[in-house]
N, C-alpha and C positions, 0 to 999 in steps of 0.2 A: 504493500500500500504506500504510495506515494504520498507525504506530508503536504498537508495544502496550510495557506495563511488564512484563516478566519477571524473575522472582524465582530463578536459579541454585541450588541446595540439591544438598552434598554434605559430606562428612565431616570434609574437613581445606582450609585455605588452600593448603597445595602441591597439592591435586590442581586447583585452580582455577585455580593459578600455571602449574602445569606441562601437566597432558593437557587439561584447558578453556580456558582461556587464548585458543587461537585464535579457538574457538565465540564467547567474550565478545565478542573485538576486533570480529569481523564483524557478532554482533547492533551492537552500541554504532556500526559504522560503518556500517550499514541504516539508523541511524535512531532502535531500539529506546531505552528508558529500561532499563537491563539492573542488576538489584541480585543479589549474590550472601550467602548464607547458608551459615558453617560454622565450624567451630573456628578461633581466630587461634594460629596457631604462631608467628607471626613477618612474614607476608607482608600482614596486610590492607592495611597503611598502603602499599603499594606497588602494591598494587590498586586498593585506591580513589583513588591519585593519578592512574590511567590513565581515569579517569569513571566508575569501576563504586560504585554505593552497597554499601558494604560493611555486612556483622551479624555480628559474634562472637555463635554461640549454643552452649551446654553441649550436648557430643555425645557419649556414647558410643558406640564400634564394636562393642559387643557387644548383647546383650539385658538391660539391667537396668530393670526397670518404670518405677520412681521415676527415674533417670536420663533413662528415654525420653519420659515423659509432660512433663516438665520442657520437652524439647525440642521437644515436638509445640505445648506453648503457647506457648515461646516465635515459634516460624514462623506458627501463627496470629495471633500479635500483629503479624507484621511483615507478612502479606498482608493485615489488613483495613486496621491503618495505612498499608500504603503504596498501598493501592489496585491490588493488582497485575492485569493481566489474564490472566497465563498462569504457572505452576507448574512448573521442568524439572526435575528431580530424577535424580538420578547416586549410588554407590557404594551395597552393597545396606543397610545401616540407616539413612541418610538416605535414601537413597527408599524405602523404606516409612514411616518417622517423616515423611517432606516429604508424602507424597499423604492420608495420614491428616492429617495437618494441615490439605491444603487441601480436601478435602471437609467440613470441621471448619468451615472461614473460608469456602466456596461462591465459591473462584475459578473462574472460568467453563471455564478451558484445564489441565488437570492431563496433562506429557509425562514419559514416564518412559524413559532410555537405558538398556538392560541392557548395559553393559560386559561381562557372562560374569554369566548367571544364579546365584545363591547354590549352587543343586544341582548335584550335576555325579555322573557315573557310580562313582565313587571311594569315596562316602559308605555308609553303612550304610543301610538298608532305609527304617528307622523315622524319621533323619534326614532323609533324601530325602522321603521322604513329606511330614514336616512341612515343611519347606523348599520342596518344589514346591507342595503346596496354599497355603501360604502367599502365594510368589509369583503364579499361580494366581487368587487371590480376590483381591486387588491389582489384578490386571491388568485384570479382569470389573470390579469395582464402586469402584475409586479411580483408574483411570485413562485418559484420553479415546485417548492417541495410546501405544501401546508400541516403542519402537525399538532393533533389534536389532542390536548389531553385528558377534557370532559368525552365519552361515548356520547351524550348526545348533541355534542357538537359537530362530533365525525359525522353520525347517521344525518344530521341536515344537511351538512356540507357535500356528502355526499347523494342526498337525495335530492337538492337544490344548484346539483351539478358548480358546486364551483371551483373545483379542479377533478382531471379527471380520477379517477380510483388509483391508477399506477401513482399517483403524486401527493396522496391523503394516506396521512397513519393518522389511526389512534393510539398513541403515544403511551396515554395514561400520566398516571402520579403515583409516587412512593416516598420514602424516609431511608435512611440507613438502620436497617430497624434492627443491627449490633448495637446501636445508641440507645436504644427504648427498649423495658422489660416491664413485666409486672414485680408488683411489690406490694404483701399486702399489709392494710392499713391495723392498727393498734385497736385493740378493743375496746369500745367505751369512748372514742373520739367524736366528734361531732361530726355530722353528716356535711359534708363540704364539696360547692360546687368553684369550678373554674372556666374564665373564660379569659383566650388570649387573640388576641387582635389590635387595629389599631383604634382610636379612640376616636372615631367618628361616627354622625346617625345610621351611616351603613349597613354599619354593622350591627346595628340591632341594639346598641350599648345601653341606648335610652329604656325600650321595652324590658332590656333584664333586667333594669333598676328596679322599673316599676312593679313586673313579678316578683322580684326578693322582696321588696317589701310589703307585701304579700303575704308573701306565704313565710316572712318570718313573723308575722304579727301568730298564725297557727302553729309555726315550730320558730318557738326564739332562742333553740340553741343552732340550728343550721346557721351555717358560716357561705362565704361568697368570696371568692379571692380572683379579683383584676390584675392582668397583665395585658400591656401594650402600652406603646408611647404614643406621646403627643410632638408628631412632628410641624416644625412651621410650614415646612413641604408640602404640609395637605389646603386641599382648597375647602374644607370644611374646617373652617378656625372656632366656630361658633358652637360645637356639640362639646368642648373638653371645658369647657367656663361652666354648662349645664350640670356635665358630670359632675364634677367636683364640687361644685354649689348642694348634688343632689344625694354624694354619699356623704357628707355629713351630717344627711338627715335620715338617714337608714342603720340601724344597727348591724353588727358582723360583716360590713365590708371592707376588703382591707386590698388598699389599690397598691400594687407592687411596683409598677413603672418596665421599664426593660428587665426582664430577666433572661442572664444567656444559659443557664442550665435547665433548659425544659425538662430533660426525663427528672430530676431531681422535684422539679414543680409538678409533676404531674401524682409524683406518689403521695404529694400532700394532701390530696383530695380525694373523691368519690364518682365524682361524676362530671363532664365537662359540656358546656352549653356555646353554641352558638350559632344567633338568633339574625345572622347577614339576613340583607335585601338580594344580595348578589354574590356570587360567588367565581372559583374559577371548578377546580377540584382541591379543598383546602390540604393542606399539608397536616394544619392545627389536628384536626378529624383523624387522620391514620396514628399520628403521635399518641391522640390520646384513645384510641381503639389497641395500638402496639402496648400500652403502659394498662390495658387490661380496663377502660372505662369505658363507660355506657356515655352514650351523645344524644344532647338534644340539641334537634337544629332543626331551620326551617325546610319546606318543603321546596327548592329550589335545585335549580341543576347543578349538579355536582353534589352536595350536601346528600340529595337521594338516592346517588350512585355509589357513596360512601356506608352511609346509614340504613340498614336493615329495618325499617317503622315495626315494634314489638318485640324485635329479635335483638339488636345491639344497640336500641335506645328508642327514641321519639322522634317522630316529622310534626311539625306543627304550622300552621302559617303564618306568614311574613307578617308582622306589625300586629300581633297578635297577641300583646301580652298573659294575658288571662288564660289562654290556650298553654301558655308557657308557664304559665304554674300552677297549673293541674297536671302538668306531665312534674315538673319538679316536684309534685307533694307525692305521686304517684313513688319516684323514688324514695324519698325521703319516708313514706309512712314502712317500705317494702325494701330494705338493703340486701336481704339477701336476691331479689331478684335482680335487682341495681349490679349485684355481684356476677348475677349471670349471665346476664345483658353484655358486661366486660369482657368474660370470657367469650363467649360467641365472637363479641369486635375484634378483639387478640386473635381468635383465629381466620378471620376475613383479612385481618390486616396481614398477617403471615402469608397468606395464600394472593391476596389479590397486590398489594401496595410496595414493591420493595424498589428501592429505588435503583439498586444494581440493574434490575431489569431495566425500567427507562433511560437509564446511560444507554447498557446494551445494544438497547434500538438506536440511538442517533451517533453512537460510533459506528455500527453495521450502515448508517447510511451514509455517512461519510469517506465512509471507507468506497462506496460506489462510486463516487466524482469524479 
């Protein structure tokens, strides 16, 4: 196999740090000359120290013309100077700003992962519309290879022809699940839920408030323990002033901020929640299925692809609080099924989610170029 130079393109340094990262190491240990392109928060110097050629490029995550064009030159400057031969592009305004780039520069290989299509059933009409066409004509005329890692993104994509079958995987998602074990919990602890994400309305942050306090006014020893940050990064500035205004008015919730030893965090608990508007296929979900917990989440693509409804936890709908804790008392009155809910996940996660496999596949497709 012949080593090609691949050009990484995604939105921020942590997503390259944290969910790419693996992808990087194994291109970089194939052989591959692997440069990555995105916004520097903080992490390039620590990237590029591990071989990866690193580019701080101006990125916004929204739609702003002048902001976007900015960035589409910039990536074309770095694909004809660096001479790349192949284009991978991740999070959805870096990859469409990365493949319009590299049809722009006439790299030879343009790959695009959809982590969870920008569209999703939730949106409005005229939204969707624009959003799927968008994606859509993307997929047909800027991009060579499309890979899917929600299943039902693959089954539209390919039933809505937008590339042909030879040029669409489903990809999937996994964890390195040598990192995540069960572990079990001390007798006599208090029943304890966890949710990790980041701290915007998105994610559902505001609805579990509302649930926990709830259903701790019927069980006031259940506990609730928050992880995820508040970046300035996000274009939702206004839900983390809410939060924190709102767990000081709620008993047993205890906001942790960044934490980087998940499997550690996940045996502190019983059960894990989360209650997204949208999704990709979360990662969150297989960790804490791998660490032997039962999941409530909504009923949303990916989430339901993850989540067994009765079998390894709850589906509930989106914006739904009350729905969301009648499944949380459900556990809470019932541990030991809570117990076997985990086990089931544990072994779905074993069988279906490992993340050796999804390397796998896109070093196996790399290796065809």
């Amino acid at each position: 196999m012949a080593p090609l130079k691949i050009l990484q393109v995604c939105a921020l340094d942590t997503t390259a740090e944290t969910m790419l990262h693996p992808l990087l190491c194994a291109l970089r240990d194939a052989g591959h000359e692997v440069g990555v392109a995105c916004a520097d928060t903080g992490a390039l110097a620590t990237l590029g120290a591990q071989g990866f050629t690193m580019y701080d490029i101006p990125i916004e995550r929204r739609i702003d013309w002048t902001s976007n064009w900015r960035t589409v030159r910039a990536i074309v400057d770095i694909l004809r100077d660096g001479n790349y031969d192949a284009v991978h592009v991740h999070t959805p305004v870096a990859a469409a700003l990365g493949r319009i780039a590299a049809k722009r520069a006439g790299t030879k290989h343009v790959l695009y992962t959809a982590h969870g299509f920008y569209f999703h059933e939730r949106m409005g009409r005229m939204t969707y519309q624009l959003t799927y066409s968008i994606e859509k004509w993307l997929a047909r005329f800027a991009t060579d290879w499309l890979l899917l890692q929600s299943a039902e993104d693959y089954e539209l994509a390919a039933r809505k022809h937008f590339k042909s079958k030879k040029n669409l995987m489903h990809l999937g998602n996994g964890i390195d699940l040598t990192r995540f074990y069960p572990k079990a919990r001390q007798e006599g602890e208090p029943f304890t839920f966890l949710f990790v994400g980041r701290i915007v309305a998105e994610k559902g942050i505001l609805e579990l408030l509302e649930a926990f306090s709830r259903l701790v006014k019927a069980h006031p020893e259940t506990r609730l323990l928050i992880a995820g940050e508040m970046m300035e990064s996000e274009r939702d500035q206004t839900t983390k002033d809410i939060f924190l205004e709102r767990i000081e008015t709620i008993p047993n919730v205890e906001y942790l901020g960044f934490v980087a030893d998940m499997p550690q965090l996940f045996h502190r608990v019983d059960a894990f929640v989360l209650p997204s508007y949208r999704e990709g296929v979360p990662r969150s979900i297989i960790e804490a299925m791998a660490t032997a917990k039962p999941v409530l989440a909504t009923n949303i693509r990916g989430c339901r692809e993850e989540v067994v409804d009765g079998e390894t936890g709850y589906l509930f709908e989106v914006q739904d609080a009350e729905a969301l804790r009648e499944r949380m008392e459900l556990l809470v009155r019932d541990p030991e099924q809570a117990r076997k809910m985990g086990r089931a996940g544990f072994d779905r996660a074993m069988k279906h989610f490992n993340e050796a496999d999804v390397i796998r596949r896109q070093l196996d497709l790399f290796s065809t170029l």
